[in-house]
KOLLOMI-597242 format. One record per residue (C-alpha): x, y, z; residue in one letter. Coordinates in steps of 0.25 Angstrom, whole numbers, plus 2048, in hexadecimal, padded with zeros to 3 digits. Example, Ala and Ser with C-alpha at 12.3 -4.5 7.8 and 13.67 -1.06 7.14 Angstrom:
BEGIN
8317EE81Fa;8377FC81Ds;
This chain:
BEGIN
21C597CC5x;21B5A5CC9x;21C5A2CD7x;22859ACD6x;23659FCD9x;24359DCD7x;24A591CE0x;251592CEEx;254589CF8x;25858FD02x;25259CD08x;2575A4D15x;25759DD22x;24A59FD2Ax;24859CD39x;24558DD40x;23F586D4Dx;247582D58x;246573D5Cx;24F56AD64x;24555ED62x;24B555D59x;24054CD56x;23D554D4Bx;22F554D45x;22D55FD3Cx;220563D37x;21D563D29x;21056CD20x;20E56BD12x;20B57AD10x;20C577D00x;1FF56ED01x;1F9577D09x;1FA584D02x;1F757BCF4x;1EA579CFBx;1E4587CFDx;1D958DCF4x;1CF599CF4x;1C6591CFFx;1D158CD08x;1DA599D07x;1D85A0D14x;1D8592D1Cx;1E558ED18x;1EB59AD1Ax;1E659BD27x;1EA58CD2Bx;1F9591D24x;1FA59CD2Cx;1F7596D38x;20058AD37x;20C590D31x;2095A1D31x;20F5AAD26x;21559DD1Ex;20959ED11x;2105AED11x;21E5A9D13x;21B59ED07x;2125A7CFEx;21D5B1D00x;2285ABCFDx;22759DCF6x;21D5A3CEDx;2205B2CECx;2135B6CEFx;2105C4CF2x;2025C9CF8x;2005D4D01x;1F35CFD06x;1EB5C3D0Ax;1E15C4CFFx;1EE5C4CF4x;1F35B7CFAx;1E65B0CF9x;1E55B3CEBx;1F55B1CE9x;1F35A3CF0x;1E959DCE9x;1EF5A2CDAx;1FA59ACDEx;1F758DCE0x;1EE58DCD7x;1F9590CCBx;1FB584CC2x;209584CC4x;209585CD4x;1FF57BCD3x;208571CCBx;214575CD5x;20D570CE2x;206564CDCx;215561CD9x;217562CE8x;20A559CECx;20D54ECE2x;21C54ECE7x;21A54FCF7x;20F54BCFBx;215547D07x;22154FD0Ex;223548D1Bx;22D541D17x;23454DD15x;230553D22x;233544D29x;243547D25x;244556D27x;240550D37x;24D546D36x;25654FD31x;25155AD3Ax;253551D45x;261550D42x;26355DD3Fx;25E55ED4Fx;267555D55x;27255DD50x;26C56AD51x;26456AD5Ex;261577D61x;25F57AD50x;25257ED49x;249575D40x;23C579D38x;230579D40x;229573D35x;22956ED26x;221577D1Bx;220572D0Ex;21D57AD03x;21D57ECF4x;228588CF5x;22658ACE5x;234588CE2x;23A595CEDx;23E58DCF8x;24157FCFBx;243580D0Ax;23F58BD11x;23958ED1Fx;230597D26x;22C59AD34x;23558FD38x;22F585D2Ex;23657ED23x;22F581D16x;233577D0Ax;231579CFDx;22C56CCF6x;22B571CE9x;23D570CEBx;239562CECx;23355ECDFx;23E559CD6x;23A558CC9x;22C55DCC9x;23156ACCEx;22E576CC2x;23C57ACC4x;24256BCC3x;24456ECB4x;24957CCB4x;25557BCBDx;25E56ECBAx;26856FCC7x;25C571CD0x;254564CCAx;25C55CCD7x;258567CE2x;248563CDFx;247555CE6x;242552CF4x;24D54DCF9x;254559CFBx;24955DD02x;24F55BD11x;25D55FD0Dx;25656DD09x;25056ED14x;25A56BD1Ex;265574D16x;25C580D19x;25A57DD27x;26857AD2Ax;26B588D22x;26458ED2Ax;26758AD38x;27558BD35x;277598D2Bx;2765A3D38x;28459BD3Ex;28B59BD31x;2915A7D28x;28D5A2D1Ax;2955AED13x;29F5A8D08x;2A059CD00x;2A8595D0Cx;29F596D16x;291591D0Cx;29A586D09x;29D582D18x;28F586D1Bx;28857ED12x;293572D15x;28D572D24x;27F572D20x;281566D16x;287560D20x;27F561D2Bx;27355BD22x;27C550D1Dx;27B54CD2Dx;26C54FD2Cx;269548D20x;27353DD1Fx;268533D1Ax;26853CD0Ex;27353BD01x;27D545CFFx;275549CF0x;26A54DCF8x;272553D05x;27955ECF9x;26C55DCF2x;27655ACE6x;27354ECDCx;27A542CDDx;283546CD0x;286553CD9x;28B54DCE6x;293542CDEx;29954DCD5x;29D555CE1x;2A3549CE8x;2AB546CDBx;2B0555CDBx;2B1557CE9x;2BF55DCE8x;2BF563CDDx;2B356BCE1x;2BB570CEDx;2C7573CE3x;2BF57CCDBx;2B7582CE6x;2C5586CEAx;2C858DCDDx;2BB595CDFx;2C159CCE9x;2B459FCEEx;2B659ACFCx;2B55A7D03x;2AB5AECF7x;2A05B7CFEx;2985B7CF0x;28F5AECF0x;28B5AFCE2x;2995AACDEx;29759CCE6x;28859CCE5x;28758ECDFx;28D585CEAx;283589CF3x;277589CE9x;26F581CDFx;275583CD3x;27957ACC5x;288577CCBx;290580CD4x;29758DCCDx;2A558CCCCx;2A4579CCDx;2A2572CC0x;293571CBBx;293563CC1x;293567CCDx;28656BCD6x;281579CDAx;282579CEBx;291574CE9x;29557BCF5x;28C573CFFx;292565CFBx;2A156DCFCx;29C571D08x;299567D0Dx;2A355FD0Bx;2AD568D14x;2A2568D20x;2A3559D20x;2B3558D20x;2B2562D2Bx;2AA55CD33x;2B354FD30x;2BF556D35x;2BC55ED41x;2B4559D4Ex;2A9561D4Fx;29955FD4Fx;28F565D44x;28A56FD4Ex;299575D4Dx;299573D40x;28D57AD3Dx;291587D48x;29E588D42x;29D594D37x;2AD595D33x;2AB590D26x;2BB590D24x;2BE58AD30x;2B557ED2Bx;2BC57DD1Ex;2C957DD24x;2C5572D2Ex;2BD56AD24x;2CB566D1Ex;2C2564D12x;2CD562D06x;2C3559CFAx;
């Protein structure tokens, strides 16, 4: 498709809403649907209803989920509706329709788990509202204007187009990653100002905290699903749990500034560089997890210190974590 880039998760942290409500009712728009909906006859009504409800989101989305470039409004019309109208767009968001025509469900558990999130975190920031959208494989979660954006094309499983092309990826495209993905930015992004992410150490002991803190938010869910791992993955790490720290150790990479040398820990990948090829890309947020929750088992202190705490060595040291 020649809209369609490359994947990524994760984007750079955007601003949130301040709540200290915890009776969390988010809102939630299918923006996807709506957009699939346009033609020639409706094209300045829907625009005008979108700008008025969410203003400069269809730019934001045009721009950057799509890579759309128009220098005026006459261009975007006519970029618009030789969009949806191409036979491969087309098939992608009538994937979408068939496979969600309902997201409350969705919606109905990012309100639990952001209520949790709230009676830890009182004084924290939660979306404003819910925007689900056709991201065309650029971004799975995103956010803008204070609302969290979803991709559900991320959340197709095997009738994605790119289910077939990238085998370690095949177990990222399921909807019930969908809240994990979400919350992970979110949490990411609250917390990333507080904490100096500038070697392999402190990404390990950062992602550790943010594993942990939605293991406490989503304790309902498996740990497969908590990793976004298989259930093969999380039982080969269990299996390997020392010799994973052994050979992390032989690295030497603990205190590495170069990102591309450690890369895989932290992204999706076949296996992680430098581990066997049985092991799973995003090594490093299992590791580091582990470490968070022996520290937390051996020292007397709440998850807000936890989180505030940005010695990274300090941690290690205290989490007596010996595999």
């Amino acid at each position: 498709m020649k809209f369609i880039k490359t994947l990524l998760l994760f984007l750079a942290l955007s601003s949130c809403t301040n709540t200290s409500d915890t009776d969390v009712q988010l809102e939630s728009y299918r923006f996807d649907a709506d957009f699939f909906s346009v033609d020639s006859s409706s094209y300045e009504k829907k625009i005008y209803q979108w700008e008025s409800l969410h203003p400069g989101l269809t730019d934001y989305y045009l721009r950057n989920h799509i890579s759309m470039s128009y220098d005026n409004d006459s261009i975007r019309r006519d970029y618009i509706l030789m969009f949806i109208s191409h036979p491969d767009v087309v098939d992608f968001q009538n994937k979408i329709s068939n496979k969600f025509e309902n997201t409350d469900t969705f919606t109905d558990k990012l309100n639990i788990v952001f209520e949790k999130y709230l009676t830890y975190f009182p004084d924290s920031s939660i979306p404003k509202k819910v925007i689900f959208i056709n991201s065309f494989n650029t971004f799975g979660i995103d956010v803008f204007n204070q609302n969290l954006l979803i991709g559900l094309d991320f959340y197709l499983g095997n009738s994605h187009p790119a289910a077939n092309i990238w085998e370690y990826l095949k177990v990222r495209y399921d909807e019930k990653y969908m809240i994990a993905d979400a919350m992970e930015y979110w949490i990411t992004s609250s917390f990333i100002s507080h904490n100096s992410v500038s070697n392999f150490q402190e990404e390990l002991i950062f992602k550790g905290k943010i594993i942990y803190l939605m293991s406490l938010l989503t304790s309902d869910e498996k740990e497969s699903i908590l990793f976004r791992f298989s259930e093969e993955n999380i039982e080969w790490c269990n299996l390997n749990e020392q010799n994973i720290w052994n050979e992390i150790i032989k690295l030497d990479i603990m205190y590495s500034k170069d990102y591309n040398s450690y890369a895989t820990f932290f992204s999706d990948s076949p296996f992680t560089k430098g581990m066997p090829q049985e092991s799973p890309g995003r090594l490093g947020y299992w590791v580091g997890y582990k470490i968070i929750e022996s520290y937390m088992k051996n020292n007397n202190i709440s998850l807000y210190e936890l989180m505030q705490n940005t010695n990274s060595q300090e941690i290690l040291l205290k989490s007596k974590y010996k595999p």
